[in-house]
LOVEX-398862 format. One line per 10 residues: for each residue x, y, z of N, C-alpha, C. Coordinates in nm, 3 decimals, m for minus. Layout:
BEGIN
X Y Z X Y Z X Y Z ~ ...
END
This chain:
BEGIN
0.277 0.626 1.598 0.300 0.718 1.487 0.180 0.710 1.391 ~ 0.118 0.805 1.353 m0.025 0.849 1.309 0.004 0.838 1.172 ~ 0.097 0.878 1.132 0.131 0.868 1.002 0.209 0.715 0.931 ~ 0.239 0.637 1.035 0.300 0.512 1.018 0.158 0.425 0.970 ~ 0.091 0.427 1.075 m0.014 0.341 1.099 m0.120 0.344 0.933 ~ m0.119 0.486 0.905 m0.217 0.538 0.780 m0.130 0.491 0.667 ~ 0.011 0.484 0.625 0.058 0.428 0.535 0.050 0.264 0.507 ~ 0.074 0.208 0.619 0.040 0.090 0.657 m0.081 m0.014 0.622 ~ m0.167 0.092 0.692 m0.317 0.060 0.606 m0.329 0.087 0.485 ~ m0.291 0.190 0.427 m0.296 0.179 0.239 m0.220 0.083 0.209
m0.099 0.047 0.267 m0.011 m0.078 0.175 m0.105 m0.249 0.180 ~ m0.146 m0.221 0.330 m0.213 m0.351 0.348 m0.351 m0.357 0.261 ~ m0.431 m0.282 0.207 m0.553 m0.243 0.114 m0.492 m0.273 m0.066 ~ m0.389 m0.213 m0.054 m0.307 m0.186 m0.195 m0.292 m0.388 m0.220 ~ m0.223 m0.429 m0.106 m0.230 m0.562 m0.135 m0.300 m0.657 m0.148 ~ m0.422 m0.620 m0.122 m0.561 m0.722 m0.055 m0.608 m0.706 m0.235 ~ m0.612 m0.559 m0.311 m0.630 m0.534 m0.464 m0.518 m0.547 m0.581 ~ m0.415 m0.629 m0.528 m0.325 m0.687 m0.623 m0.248 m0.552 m0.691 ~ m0.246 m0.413 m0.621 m0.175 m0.332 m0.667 m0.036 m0.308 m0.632 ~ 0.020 m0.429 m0.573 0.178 m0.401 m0.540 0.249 m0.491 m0.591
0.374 m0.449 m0.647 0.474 m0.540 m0.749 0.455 m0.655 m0.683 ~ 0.468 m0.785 m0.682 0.466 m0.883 m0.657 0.610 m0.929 m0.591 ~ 0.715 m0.896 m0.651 0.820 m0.935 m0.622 0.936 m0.858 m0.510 ~ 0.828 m0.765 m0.472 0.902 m0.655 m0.382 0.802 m0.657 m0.259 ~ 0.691 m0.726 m0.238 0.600 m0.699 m0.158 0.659 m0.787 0.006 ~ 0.777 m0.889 0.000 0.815 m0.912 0.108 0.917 m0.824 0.160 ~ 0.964 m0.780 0.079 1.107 m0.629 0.134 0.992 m0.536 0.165 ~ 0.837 m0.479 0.128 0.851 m0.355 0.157 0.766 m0.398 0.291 ~ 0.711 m0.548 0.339 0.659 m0.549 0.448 0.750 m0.592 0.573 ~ 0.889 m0.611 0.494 0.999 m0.604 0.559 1.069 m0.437 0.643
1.056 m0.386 0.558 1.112 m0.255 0.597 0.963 m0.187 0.666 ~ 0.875 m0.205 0.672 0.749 m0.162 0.744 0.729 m0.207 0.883 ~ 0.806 m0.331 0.945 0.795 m0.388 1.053 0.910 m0.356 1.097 ~ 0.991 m0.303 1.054 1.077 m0.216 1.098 1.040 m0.081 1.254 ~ 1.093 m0.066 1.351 1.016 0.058 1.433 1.099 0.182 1.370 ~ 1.062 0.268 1.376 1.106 0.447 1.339 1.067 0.459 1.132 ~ 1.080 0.366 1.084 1.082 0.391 0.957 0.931 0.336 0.858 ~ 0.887 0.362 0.744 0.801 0.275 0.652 0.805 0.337 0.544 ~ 0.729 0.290 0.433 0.734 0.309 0.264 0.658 0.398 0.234 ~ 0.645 0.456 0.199 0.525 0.534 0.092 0.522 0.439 m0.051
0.528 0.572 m0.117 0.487 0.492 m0.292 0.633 0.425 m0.326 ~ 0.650 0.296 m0.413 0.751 0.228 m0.405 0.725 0.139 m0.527 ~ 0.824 0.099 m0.639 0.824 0.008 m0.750 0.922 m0.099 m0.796 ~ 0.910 m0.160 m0.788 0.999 m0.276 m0.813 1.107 m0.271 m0.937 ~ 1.061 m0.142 m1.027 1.100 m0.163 m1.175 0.993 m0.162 m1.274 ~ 1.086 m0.098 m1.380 0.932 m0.104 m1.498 0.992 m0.114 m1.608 ~ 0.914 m0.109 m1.715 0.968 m0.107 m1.844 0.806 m0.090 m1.996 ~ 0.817 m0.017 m2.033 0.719 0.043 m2.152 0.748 0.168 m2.231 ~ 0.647 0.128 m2.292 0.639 0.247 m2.368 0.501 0.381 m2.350 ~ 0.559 0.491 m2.365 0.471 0.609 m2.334 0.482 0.719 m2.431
0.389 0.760 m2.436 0.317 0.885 m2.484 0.304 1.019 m2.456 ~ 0.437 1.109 m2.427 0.361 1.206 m2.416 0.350 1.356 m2.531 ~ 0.233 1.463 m2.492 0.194 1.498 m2.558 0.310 1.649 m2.613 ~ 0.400 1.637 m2.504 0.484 1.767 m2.513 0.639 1.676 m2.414 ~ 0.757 1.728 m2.487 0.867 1.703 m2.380 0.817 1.760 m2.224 ~ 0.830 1.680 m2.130 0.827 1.692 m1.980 0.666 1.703 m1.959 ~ 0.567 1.703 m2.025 0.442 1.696 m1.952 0.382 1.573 m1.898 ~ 0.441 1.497 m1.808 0.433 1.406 m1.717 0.274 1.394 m1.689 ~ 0.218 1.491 m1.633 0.078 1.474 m1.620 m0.017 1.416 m1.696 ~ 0.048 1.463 m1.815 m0.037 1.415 m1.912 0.015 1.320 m2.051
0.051 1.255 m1.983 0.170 1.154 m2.051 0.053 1.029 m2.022 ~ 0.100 0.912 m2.129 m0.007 0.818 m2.143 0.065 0.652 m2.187 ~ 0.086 0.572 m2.101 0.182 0.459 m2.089 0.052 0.387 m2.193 ~ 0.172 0.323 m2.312 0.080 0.233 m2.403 0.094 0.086 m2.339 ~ 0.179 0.070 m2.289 0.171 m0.094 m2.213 0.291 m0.059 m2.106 ~ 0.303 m0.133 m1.979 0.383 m0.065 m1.878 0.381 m0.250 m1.801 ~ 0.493 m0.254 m1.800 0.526 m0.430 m1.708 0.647 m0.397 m1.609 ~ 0.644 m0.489 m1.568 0.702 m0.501 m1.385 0.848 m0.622 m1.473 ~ 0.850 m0.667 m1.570 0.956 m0.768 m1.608 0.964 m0.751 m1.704 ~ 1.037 m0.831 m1.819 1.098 m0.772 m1.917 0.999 m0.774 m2.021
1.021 m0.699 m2.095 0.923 m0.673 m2.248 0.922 m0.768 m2.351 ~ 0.844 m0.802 m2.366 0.817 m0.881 m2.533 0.792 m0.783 m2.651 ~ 0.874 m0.814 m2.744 0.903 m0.767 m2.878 0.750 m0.740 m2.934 ~ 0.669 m0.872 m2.905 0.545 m0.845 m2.949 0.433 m0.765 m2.891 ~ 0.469 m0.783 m2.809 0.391 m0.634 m2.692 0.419 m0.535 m2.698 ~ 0.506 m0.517 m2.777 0.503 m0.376 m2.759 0.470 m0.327 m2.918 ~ 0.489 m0.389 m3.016 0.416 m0.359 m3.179 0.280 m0.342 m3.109 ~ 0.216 m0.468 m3.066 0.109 m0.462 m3.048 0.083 m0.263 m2.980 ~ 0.131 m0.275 m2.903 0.132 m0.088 m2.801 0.149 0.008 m2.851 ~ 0.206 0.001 m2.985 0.223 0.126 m3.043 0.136 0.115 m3.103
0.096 0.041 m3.149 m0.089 0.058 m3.241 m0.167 0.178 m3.223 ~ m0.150 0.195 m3.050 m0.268 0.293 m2.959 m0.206 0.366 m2.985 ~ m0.059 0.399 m3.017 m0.025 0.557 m3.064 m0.103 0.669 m3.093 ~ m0.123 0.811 m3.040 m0.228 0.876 m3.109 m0.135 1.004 m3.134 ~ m0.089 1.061 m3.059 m0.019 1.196 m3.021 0.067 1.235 m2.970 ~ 0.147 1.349 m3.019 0.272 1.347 m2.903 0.406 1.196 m2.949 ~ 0.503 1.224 m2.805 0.584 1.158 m2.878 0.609 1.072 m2.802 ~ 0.679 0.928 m2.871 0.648 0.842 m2.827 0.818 0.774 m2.769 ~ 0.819 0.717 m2.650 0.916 0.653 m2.583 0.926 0.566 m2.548 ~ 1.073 0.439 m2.572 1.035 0.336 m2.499 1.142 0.391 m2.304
1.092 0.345 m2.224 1.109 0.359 m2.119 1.166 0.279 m2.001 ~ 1.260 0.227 m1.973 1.322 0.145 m1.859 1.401 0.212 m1.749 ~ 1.246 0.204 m1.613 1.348 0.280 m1.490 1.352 0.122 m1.376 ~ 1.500 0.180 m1.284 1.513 0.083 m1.212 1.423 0.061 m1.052 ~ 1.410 0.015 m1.021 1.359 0.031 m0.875 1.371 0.145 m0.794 ~ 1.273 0.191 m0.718 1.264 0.278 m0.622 1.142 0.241 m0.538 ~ 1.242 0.350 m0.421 1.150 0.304 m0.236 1.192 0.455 m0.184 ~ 1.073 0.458 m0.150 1.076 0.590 m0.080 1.009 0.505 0.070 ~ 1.123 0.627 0.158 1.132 0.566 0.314 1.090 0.645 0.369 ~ 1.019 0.672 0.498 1.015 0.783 0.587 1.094 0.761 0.693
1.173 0.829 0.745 1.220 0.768 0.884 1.190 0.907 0.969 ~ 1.184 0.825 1.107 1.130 1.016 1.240 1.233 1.061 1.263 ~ 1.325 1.038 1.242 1.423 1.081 1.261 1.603 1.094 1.226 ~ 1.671 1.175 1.187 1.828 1.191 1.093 1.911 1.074 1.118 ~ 1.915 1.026 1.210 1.950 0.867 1.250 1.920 0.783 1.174 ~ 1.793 0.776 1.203 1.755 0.695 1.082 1.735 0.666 1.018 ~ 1.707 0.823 0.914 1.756 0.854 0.787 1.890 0.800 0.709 ~ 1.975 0.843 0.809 2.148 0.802 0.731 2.153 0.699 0.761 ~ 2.080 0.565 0.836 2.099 0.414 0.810 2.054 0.389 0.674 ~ 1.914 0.441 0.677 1.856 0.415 0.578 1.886 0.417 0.440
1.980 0.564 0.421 2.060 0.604 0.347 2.167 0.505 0.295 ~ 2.250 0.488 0.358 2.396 0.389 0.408 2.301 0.261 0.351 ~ 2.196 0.196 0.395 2.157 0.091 0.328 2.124 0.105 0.194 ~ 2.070 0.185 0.126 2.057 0.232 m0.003 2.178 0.244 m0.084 ~ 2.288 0.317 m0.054 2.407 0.325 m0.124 2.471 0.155 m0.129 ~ 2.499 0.112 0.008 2.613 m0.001 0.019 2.524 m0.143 m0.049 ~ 2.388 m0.141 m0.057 2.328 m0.240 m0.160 2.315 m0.226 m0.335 ~ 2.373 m0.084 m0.336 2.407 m0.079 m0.522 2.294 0.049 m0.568 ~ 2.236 0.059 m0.494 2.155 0.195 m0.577 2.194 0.355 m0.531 ~ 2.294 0.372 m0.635 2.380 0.472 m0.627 2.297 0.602 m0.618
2.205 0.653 m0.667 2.100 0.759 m0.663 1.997 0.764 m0.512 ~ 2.081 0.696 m0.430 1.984 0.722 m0.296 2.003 0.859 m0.228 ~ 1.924 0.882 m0.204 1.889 1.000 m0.126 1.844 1.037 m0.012 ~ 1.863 1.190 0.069 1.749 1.176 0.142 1.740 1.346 0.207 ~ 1.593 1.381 0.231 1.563 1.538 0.288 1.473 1.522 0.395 ~ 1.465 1.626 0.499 1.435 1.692 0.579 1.319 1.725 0.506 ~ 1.150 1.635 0.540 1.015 1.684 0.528 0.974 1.689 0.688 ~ 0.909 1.870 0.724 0.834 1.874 0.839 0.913 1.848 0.923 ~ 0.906 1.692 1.031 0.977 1.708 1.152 1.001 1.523 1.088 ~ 1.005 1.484 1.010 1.027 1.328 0.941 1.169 1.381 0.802
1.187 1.227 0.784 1.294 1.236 0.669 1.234 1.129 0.572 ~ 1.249 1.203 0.424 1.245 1.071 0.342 1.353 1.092 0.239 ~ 1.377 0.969 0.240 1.474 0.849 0.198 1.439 0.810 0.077 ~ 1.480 0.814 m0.053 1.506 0.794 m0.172 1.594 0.731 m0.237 ~ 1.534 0.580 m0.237 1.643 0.452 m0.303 1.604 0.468 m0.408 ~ 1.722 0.484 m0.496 1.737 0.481 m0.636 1.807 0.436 m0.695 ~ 1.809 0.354 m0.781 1.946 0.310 m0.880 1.961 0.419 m1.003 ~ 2.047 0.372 m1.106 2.107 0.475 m1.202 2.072 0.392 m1.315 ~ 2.014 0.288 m1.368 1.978 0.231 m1.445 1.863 0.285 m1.517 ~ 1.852 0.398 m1.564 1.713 0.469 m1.647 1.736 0.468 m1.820
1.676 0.429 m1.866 1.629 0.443 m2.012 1.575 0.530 m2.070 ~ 1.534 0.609 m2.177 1.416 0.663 m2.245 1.529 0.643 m2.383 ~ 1.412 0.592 m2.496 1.463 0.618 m2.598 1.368 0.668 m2.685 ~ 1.350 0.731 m2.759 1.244 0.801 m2.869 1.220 0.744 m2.955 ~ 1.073 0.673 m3.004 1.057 0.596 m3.089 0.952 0.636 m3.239 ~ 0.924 0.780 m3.200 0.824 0.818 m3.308 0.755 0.929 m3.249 ~ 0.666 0.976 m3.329 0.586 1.116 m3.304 0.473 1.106 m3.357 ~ 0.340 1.156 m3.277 0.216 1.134 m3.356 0.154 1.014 m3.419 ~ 0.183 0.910 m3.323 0.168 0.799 m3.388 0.181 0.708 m3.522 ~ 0.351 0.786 m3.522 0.383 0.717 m3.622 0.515 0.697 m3.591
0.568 0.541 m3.589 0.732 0.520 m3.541 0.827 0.507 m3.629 ~ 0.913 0.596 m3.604 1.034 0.651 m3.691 1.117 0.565 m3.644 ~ 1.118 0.391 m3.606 1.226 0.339 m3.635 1.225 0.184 m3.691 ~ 1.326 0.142 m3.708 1.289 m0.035 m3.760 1.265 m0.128 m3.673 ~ 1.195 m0.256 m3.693 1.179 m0.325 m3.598 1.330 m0.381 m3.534 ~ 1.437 m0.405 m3.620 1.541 m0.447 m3.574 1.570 m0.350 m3.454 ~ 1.588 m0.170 m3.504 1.579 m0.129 m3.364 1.546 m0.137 m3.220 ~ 1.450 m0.136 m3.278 1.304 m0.147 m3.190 1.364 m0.267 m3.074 ~ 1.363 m0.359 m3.148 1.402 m0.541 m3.063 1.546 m0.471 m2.991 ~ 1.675 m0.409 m3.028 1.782 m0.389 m2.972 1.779 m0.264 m2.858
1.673 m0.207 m2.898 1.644 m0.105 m2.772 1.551 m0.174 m2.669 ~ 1.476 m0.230 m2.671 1.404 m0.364 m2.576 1.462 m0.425 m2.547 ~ 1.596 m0.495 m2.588 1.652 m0.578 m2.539 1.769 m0.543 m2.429 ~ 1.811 m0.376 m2.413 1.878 m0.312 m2.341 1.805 m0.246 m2.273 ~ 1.711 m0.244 m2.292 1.595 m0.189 m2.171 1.577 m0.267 m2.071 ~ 1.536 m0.422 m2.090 1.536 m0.515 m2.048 1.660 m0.573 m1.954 ~ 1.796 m0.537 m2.000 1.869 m0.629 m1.950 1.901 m0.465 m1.840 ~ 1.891 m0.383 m1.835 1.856 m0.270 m1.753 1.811 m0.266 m1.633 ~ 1.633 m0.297 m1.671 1.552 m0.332 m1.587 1.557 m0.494 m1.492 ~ 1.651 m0.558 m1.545 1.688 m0.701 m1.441 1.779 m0.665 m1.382
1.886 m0.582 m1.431 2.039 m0.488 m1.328 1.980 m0.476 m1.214 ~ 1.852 m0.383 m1.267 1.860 m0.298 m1.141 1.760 m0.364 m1.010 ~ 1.655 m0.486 m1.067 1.635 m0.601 m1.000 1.705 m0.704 m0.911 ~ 1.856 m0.690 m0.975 1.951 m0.785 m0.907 1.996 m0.754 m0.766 ~ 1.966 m0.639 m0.773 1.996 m0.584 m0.648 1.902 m0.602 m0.499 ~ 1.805 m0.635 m0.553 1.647 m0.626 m0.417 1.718 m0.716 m0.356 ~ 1.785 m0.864 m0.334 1.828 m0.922 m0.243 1.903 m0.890 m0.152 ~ 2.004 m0.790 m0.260 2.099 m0.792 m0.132 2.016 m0.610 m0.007 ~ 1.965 m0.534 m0.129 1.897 m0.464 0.001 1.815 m0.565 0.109 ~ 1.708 m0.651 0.072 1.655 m0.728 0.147 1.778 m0.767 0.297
1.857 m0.829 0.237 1.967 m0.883 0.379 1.982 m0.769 0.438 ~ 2.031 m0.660 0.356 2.067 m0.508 0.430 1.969 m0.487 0.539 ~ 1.839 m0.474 0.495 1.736 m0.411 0.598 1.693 m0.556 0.676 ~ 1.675 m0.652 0.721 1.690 m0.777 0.764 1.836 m0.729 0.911 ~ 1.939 m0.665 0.884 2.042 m0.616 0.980 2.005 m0.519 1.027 ~ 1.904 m0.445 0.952 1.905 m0.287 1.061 1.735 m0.305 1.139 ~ 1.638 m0.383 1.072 1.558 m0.483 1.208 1.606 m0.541 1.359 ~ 1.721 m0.598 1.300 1.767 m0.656 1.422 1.850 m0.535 1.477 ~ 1.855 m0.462 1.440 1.955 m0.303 1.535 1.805 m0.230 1.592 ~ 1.708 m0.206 1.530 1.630 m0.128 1.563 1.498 m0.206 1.576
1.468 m0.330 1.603 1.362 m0.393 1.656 1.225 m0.373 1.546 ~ 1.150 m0.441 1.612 1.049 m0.532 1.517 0.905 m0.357 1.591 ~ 0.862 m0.341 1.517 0.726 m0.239 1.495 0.581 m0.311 1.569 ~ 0.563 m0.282 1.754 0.453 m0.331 1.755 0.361 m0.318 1.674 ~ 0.357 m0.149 1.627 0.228 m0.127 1.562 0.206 m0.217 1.389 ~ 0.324 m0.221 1.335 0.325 m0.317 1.243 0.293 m0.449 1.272 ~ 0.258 m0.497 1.377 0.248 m0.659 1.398 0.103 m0.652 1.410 ~ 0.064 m0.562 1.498 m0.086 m0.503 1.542 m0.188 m0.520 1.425 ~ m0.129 m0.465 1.372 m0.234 m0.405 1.220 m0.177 m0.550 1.095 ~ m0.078 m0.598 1.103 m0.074 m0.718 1.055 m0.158 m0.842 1.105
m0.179 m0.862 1.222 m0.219 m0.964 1.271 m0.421 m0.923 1.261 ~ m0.457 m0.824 1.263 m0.585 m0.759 1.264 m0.617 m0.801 1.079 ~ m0.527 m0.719 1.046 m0.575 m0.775 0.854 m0.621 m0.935 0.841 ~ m0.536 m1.020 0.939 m0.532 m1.135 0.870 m0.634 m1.186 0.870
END
């Protein structure tokens, strides 16, 4: 699979430059040695604050500090400093994995593993002649903290909206184990990925 092999190699590159969550990088080389299925873009969890310049302009939206674990009170005063424009949010989403699988089979395992490990927002569509698979939890945040670089709230706020952001963003963390065991059972149903061992054993 031409398209297995090319994702593969970006994840294995992505890791060699310290660009993959740390704490998700054995599940997603777990589900990659997997045969019929692999990851695309995928996050462990986040939590910050952002900038943008208009409601929904994503493109051009501008993260003042952005972490993989929970937030410090002081990191983030420090982050709003850079405030310039536009309005400002603090932000806590839960984990997501986007899957490809070749085929509707193994889509709805994939699926079925996504739901029965706790991330209720899983998904999945019909791309081309492949399926992807959209693990999601329901644990999302945004709260509005100011406009134009200037924050319209108190620090007491501030600390009680971080601190539910936070305990958010570990919810939806609590969960990577038990997907981990999940996909660990559907390996052993659907066998180990020569081409994943291939290109593993070649990196090393």
């Amino acid at each position: 699979m031409k398209a297995k092999r090319e994702a593969l190699i970006s994840l294995f590159q992505a890791m060699e430059k310290k660009e993959v969550d740390e704490d998700i990088i054995d599940l997603l080389l777990l589900i990659n040695s997997i045969k019929g299925i692999y990851t695309t873009s995928s996050c462990s969890g986040r939590i910050g604050i952002l900038e943008e310049p208009a409601l929904g302009a994503k493109p051009l939206s501008r993260w003042l500090i952005k972490v993989h674990r929970s937030l410090k009170f002081e990191e983030a005063k420090e982050a709003l400093k850079e405030a310039k424009s536009g309005i400002i949010f603090l932000k806590s989403q839960p984990p997501i994995f986007h899957v490809v699988a070749e085929d509707e089979e193994k889509a709805k395992l994939v699926h079925e593993i996504g739901l029965s490990s706790g991330f209720k927002y899983t998904t999945f569509k019909a791309i081309s002649s492949r399926y992807l698979v959209e693990i999601n939890g329901t644990e999302y945040l945004t709260v509005p903290l100011g406009k134009d670089g200037k924050v319209l709230v108190t620090d007491e706020y501030l600390k009680f909206a971080i601190e539910i952001g936070n305990q958010m963003l570990e919810r939806g963390k609590s969960r990577l184990p038990r997907l981990y065991k999940n996909f660990e059972r559907l390996k052993k149903e659907l066998g180990e990925d020569p081409l994943f061992k291939n290109l593993n054993i070649a990196k090393s």
